[in-house]
C-alpha positions as CSV (number, residue, x, y, z in Angstrom):
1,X,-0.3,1.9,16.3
2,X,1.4,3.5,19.4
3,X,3.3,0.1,20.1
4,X,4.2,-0.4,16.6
5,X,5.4,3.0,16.0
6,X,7.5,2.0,19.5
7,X,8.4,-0.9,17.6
8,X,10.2,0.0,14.6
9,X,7.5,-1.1,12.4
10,X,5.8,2.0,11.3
11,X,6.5,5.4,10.2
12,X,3.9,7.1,8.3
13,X,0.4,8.7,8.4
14,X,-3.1,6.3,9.3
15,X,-6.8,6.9,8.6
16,X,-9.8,5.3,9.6
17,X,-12.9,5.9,8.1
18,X,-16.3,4.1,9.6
19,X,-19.4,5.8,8.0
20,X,-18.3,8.2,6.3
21,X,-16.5,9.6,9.5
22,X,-13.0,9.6,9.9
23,X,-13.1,7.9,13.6
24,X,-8.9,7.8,13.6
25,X,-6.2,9.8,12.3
26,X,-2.8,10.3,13.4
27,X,0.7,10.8,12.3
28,X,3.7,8.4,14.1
29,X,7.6,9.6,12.9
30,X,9.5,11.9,10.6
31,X,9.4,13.1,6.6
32,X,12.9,11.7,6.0
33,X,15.6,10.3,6.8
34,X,17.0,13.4,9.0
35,X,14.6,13.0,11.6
36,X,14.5,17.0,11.5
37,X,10.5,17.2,10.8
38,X,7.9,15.2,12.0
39,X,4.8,13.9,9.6
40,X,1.5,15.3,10.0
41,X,-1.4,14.7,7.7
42,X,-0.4,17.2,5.6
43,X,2.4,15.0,4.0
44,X,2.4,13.5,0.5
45,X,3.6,10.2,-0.5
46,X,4.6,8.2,-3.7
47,X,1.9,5.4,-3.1
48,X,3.3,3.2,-5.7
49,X,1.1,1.1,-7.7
50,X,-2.1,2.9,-6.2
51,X,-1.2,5.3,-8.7
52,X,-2.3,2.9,-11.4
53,X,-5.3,3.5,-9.9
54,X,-5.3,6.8,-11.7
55,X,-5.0,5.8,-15.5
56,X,-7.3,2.9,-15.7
57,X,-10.5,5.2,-14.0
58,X,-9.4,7.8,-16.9
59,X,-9.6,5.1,-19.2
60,X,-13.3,4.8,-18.2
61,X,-14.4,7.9,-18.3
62,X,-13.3,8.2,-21.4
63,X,-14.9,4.6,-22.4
64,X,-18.4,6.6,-20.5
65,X,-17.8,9.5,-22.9
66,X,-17.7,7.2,-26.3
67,X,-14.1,8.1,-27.0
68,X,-12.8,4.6,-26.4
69,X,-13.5,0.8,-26.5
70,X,-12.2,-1.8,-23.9
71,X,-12.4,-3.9,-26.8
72,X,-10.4,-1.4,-29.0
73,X,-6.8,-2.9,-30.4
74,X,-4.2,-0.4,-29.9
75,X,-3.0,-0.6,-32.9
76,X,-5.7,1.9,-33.8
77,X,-3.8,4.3,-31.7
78,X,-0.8,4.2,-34.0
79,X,1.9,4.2,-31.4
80,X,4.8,3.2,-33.6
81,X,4.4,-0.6,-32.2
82,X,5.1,-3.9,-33.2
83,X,2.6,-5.8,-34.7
84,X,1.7,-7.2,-31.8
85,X,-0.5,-4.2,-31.2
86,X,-3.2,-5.5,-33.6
87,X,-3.9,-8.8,-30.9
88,X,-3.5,-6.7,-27.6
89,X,-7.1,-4.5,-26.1
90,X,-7.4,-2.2,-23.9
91,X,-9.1,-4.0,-21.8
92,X,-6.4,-6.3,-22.3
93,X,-4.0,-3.4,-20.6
94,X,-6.3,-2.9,-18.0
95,X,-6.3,-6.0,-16.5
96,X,-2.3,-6.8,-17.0
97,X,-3.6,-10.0,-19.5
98,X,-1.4,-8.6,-22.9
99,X,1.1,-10.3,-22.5
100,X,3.3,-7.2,-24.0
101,X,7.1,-6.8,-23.7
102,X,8.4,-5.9,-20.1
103,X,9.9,-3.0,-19.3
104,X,10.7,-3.0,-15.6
105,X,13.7,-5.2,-16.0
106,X,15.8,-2.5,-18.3
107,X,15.3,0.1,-15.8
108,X,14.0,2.9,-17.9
109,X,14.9,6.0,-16.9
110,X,12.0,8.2,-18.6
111,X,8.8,7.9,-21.1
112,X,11.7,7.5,-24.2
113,X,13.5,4.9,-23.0
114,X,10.5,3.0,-22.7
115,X,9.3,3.4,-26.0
116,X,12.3,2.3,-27.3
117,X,12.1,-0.8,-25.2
118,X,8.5,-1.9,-26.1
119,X,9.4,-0.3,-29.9
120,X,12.0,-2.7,-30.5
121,X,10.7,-6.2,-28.9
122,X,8.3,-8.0,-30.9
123,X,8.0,-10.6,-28.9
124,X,4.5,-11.4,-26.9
125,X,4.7,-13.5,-23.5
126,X,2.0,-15.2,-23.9
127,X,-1.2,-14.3,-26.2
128,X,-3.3,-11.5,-25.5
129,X,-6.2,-12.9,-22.8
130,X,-4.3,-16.3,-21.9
131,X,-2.7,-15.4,-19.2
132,X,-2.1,-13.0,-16.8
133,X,1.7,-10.3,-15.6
134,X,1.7,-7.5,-13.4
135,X,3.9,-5.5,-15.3
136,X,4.5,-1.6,-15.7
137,X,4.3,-1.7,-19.5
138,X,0.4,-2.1,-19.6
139,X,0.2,1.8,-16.8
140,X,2.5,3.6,-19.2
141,X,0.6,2.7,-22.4
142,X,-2.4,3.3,-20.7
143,X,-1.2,6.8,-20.3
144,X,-0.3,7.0,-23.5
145,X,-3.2,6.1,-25.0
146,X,-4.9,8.5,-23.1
147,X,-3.1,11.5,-24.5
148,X,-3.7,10.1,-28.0
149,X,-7.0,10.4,-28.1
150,X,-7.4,13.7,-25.4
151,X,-4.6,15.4,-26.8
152,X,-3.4,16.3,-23.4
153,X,-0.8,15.1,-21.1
154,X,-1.5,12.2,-18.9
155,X,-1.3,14.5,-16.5
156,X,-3.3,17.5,-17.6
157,X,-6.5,15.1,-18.3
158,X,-6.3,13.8,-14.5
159,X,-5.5,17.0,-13.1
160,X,-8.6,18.3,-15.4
161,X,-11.1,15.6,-15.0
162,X,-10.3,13.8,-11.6
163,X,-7.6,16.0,-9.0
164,X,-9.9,19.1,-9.4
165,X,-13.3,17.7,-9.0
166,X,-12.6,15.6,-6.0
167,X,-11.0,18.9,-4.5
168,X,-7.8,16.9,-3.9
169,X,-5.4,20.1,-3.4
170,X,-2.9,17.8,-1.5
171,X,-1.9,16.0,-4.7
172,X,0.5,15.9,-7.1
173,X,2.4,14.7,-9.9
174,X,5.9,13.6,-9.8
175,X,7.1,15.9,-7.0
176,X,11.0,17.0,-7.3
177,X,13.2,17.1,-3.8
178,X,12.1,20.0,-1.7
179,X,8.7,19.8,-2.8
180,X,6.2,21.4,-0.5
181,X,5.0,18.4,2.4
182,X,7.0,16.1,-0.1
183,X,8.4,12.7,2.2
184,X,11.4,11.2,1.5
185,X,11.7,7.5,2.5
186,X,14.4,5.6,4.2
187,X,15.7,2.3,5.2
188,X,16.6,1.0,8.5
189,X,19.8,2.2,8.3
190,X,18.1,5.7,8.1
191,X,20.0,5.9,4.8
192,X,17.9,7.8,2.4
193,X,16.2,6.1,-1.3
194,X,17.5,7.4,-4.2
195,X,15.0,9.5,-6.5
196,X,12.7,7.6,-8.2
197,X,13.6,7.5,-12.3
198,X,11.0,5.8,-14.2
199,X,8.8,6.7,-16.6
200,X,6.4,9.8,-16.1
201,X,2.5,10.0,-14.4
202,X,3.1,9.1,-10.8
203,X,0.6,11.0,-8.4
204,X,1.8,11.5,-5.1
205,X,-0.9,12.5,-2.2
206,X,-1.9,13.0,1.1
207,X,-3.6,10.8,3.4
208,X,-6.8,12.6,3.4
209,X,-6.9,13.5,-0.9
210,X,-6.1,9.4,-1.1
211,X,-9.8,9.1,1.0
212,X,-11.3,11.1,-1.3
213,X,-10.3,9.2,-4.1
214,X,-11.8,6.1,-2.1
215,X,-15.1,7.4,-0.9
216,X,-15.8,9.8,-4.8
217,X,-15.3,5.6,-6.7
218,X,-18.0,4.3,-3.8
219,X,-20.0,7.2,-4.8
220,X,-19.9,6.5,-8.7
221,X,-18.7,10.8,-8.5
222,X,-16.4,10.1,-11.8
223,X,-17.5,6.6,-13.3
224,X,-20.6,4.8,-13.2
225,X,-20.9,1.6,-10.6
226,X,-20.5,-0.6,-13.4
227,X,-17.5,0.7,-14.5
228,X,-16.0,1.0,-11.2
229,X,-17.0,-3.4,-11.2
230,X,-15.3,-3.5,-14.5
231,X,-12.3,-2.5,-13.3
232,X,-12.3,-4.1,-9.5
233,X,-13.4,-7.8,-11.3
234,X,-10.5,-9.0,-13.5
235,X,-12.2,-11.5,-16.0
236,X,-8.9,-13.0,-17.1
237,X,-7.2,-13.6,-13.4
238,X,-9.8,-13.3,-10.5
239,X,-7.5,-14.2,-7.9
240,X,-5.0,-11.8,-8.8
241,X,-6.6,-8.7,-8.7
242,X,-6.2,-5.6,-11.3
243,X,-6.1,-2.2,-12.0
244,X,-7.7,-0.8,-8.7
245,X,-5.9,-4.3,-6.7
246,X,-7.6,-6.6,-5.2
247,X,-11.1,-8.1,-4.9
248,X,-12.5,-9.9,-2.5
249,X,-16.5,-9.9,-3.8
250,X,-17.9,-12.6,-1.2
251,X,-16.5,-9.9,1.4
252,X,-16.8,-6.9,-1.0
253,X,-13.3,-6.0,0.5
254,X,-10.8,-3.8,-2.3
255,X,-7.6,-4.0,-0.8
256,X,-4.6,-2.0,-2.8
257,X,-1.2,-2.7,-1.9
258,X,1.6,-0.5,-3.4
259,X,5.4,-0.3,-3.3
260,X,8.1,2.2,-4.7
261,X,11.7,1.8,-2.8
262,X,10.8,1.6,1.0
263,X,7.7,3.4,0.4
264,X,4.5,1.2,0.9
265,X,0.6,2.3,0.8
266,X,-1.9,-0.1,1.8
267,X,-5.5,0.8,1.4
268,X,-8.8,-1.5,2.5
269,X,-12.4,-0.9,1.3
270,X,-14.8,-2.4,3.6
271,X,-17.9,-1.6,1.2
272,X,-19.8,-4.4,3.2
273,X,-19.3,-2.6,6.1
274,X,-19.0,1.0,4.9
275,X,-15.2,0.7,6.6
276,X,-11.8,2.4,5.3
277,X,-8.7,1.8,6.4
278,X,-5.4,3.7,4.7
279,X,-1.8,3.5,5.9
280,X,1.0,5.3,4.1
281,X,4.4,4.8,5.0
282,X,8.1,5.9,3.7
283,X,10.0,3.5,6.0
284,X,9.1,0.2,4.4
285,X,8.2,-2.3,7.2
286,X,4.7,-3.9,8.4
287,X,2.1,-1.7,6.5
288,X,0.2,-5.2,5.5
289,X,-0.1,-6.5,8.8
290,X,-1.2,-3.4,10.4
291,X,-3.6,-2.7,7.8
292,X,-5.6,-6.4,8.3
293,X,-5.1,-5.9,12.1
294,X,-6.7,-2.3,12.2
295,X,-9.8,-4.3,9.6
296,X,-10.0,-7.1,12.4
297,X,-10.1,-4.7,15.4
298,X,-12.7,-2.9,13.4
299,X,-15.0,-5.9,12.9
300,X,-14.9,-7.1,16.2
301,X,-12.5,-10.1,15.2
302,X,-9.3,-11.2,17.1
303,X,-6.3,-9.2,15.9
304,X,-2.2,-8.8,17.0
305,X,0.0,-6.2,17.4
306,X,2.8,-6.8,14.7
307,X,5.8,-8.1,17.2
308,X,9.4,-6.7,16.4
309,X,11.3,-7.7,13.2
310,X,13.9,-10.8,14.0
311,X,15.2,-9.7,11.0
312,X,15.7,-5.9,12.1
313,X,17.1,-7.6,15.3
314,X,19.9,-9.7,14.0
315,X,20.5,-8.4,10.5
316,X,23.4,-5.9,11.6
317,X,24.9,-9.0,13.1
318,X,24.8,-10.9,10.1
319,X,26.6,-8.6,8.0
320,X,29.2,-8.6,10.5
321,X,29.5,-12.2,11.6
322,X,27.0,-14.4,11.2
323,X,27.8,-17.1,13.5
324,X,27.1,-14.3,16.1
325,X,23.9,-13.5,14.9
326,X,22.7,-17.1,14.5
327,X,23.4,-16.8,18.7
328,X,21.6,-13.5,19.2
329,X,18.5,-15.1,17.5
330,X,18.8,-17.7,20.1
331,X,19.2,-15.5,22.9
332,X,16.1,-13.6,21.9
333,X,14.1,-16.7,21.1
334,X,14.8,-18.0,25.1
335,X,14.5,-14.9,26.8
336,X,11.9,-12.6,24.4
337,X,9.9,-14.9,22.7
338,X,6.7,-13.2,23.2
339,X,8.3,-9.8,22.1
340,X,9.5,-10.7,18.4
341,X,8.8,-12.1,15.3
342,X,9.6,-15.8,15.5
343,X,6.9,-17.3,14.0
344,X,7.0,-15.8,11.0
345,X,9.2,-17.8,8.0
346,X,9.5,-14.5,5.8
347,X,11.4,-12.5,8.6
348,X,14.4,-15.0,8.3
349,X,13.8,-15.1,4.7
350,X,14.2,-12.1,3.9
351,X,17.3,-11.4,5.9
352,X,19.0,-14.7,3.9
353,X,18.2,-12.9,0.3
354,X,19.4,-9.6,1.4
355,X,22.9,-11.2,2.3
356,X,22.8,-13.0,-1.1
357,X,22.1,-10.0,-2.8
358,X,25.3,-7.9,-1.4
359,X,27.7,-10.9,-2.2
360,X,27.5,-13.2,0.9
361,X,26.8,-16.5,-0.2
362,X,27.9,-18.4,2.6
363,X,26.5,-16.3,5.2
364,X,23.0,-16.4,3.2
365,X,23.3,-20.0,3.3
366,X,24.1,-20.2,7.4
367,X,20.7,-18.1,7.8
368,X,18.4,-20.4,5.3
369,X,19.8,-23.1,6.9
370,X,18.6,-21.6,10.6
371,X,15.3,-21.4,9.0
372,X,14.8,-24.4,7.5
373,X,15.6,-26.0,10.9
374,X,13.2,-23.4,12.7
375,X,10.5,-24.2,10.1
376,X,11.2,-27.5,8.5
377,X,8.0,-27.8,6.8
378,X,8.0,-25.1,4.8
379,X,8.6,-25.7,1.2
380,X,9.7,-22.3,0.4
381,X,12.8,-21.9,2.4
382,X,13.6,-25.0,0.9
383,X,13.5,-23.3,-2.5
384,X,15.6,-20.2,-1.1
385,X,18.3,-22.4,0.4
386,X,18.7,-23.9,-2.9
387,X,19.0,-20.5,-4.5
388,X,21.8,-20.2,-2.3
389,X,24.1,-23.2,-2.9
390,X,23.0,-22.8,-6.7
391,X,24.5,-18.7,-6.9
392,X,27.5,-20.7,-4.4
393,X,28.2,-23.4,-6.9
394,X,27.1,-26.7,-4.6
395,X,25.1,-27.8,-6.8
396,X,24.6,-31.0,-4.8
397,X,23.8,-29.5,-1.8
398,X,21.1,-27.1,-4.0
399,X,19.4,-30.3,-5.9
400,X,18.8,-32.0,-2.1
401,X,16.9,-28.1,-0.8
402,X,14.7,-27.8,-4.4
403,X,14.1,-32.1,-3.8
404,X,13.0,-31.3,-0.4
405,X,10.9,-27.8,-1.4
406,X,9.1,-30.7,-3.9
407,X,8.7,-33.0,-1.1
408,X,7.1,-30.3,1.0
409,X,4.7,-29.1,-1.4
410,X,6.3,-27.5,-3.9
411,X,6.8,-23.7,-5.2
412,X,4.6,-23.5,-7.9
413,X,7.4,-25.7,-10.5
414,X,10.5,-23.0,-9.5
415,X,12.1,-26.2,-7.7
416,X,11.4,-28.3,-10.8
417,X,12.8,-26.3,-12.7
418,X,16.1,-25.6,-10.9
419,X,16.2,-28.7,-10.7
420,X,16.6,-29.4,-14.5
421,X,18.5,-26.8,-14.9
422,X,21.1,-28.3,-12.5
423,X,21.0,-31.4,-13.7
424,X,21.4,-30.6,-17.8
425,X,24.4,-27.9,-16.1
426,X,25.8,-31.2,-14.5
427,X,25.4,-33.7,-17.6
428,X,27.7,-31.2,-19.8
């Protein structure tokens, strides 16, 4: 943790839990951006989609106490919905299979834009139970479901019925700037996020309340063990997890993974092994590594310290000019090898989409290039070079990378369909 910290690659607070006994803790950088205050485990953090954890658990203690059905439509809730609410369960919700209108994409600023967005779009993805989309619609009815029938706010019932019972006094909901051991998170750059505007119910905590969460759903303390297997098994997508992430049940491994800006949370629960593993960060980097590292070090298993970003080393340069960056990463690669990143596709990658994103097509396309040459079998750079000379207009060039992502595998019909897309663009 000590060389990573070192490293660039994690700021943030760790916990490591073996038998019911924390056996590490410790605190690496600074609350924000100013690098005026150092963390300590006192901090709070927005944990990002961990907080989901937080609706669907009071879904079923309320499902425990009679007052709902996983099985009940929502239109019995009469939330002013489209008719679509008569096909789509809670259960449904729970385990992101409704299909229901997304809401993500408009960028709703509070709990009335986003009624207005699912309000006025009648429109299912796919029916209720066929399929399966990780999508923020399915938390915020959730929520509101849950006031319905309590007659509370969302969160007044968790406060109530889950923050006070686990004694979590480091935790709260939706904490303004200023906030009492409130982070802020930052990029690279050290340029601060802006403040998060979405819809409401978003528990922020500390490192130590988020282990009491853990350890009270091992315990059954707020729902029985069956519910707590309702909600880690999704029937409708077992590979892709649901409302409390991930589930390995060969391994009995939960692993929860949650983003908001360059905040990122990682949690593992080693119930096998009676293990715990928490990281919480506000300077988005290599929480997911370092999380399955501290698990393998744990068990006894061979494990790496994450290496330095390539991308943090040369992205700067390729801003700037990235002909001089494409050298650095060869300078690096002869005389530091063992030091960074290199083998890792998604470092180079990323680095290409971030230039795309700010406008620089052509230097996007110089880095996917570099990567497809440093890792010519993968299919998915492939696919992101394409992206590039599609958004640049070669469309020639972009048929040959989605051809050759095909060729290599694949990515799960995006090249396929690019490629039609090209081609019908080209016949007109």
């Amino acid at each position: 943790m000590t060389k990573s910290y070192e490293r660039g690659l994690f700021n943030g607070n760790v916990l490591v839990v073996k038998n019911n006994k924390p056996i590490y803790q410790k605190s690496f950088g600074f609350t924000d951006e100013t690098k005026q205050i150092t963390l300590n485990n006192q901090a709070i953090f927005n944990i990002g989609s961990i907080a989901k954890e937080f609706n669907a658990v009071a879904v079923m203690i309320l499902v425990e106490r009679g007052i709902l059905n996983l099985d009940d439509p929502i239109s019995k809730f009469n939330l002013g919905l489209p008719k679509w609410d008569k096909k789509v369960t809670i259960r449904h919700l729970i385990n992101y299979a409704s299909g229901i209108p997304k809401v993500e994409k408009f960028l709703p600023k509070n709990d009335e834009e986003t009624w207005i967005i699912l309000r006025n779009n009648d429109q299912l993805f796919f029916e209720p139970g066929t399929d399966y989309m990780y999508e923020n619609s399915n938390v915020f009815l959730q929520r509101k479901i849950i006031e319905k029938v309590t007659g509370m706010s969302f969160e007044e019932f968790v406060i109530k019925n889950i923050v006070k019972p686990l004694k979590m006094t480091n935790s709260v909901f939706d904490p303004k700037l200023g906030y009492k051991n409130r982070t802020s998170c930052y990029d690279m750059d050290n340029v601060r996020c802006p403040e998060l505007e979405f819809f409401s119910g978003w528990l922020w905590v500390g490192i130590n309340d988020l282990y009491k969460w853990i350890d009270a759903m091992n315990n059954n303390r707020l729902i029985s063990k069956e519910s707590f297997q309702t909600l880690l098994n999704n029937p409708y997508a077992k590979d892709k997890g649901g409302s409390l992430g991930m589930y390995f049940e060969k391994d009995e491994l939960q692993v929860h993974n949650g983003i908001s800006y360059k905040f990122e949370s990682i949690f593992l629960n080693d119930l096998k092994n009676n293990l715990t593993i928490i990281l919480l960060s506000n300077n988005l980097n290599r929480v997911w590594d370092l999380g399955h590292s501290i698990h393998n070090l744990m068990l006894g298993k061979d494990y790496e310290t994450p290496k330095k970003s390539i991308y943090q080393a040369i992205r700067k340069e390729s801003l700037a000019d990235v002909n001089k960056a494409i050298e650095r990463y060869y300078l690096l690669k002869k005389n530091s090898e063992n030091e960074y990143s290199f083998e890792n596709p998604s470092e180079l990658n990323r680095l290409g989409y971030e230039l795309l994103r700010v406008g620089k097509n052509n230097e996007s396309i110089e880095i996917f290039k570099l990567a497809t040459k440093e890792f010519p079998k993968d299919a998915n750079l492939f696919d992101s070079l394409g992206e590039a000379y599609f958004t640049n207009k070669q469309y020639d060039l972009a048929l040959n990378s989605y051809k050759k992502a095909i060729i290599l595998g694949g990515t799960n019909g995006n090249a396929e369909k690019m490629i039609d897309k090209i081609e019908k663009m080209i016949d007109k």
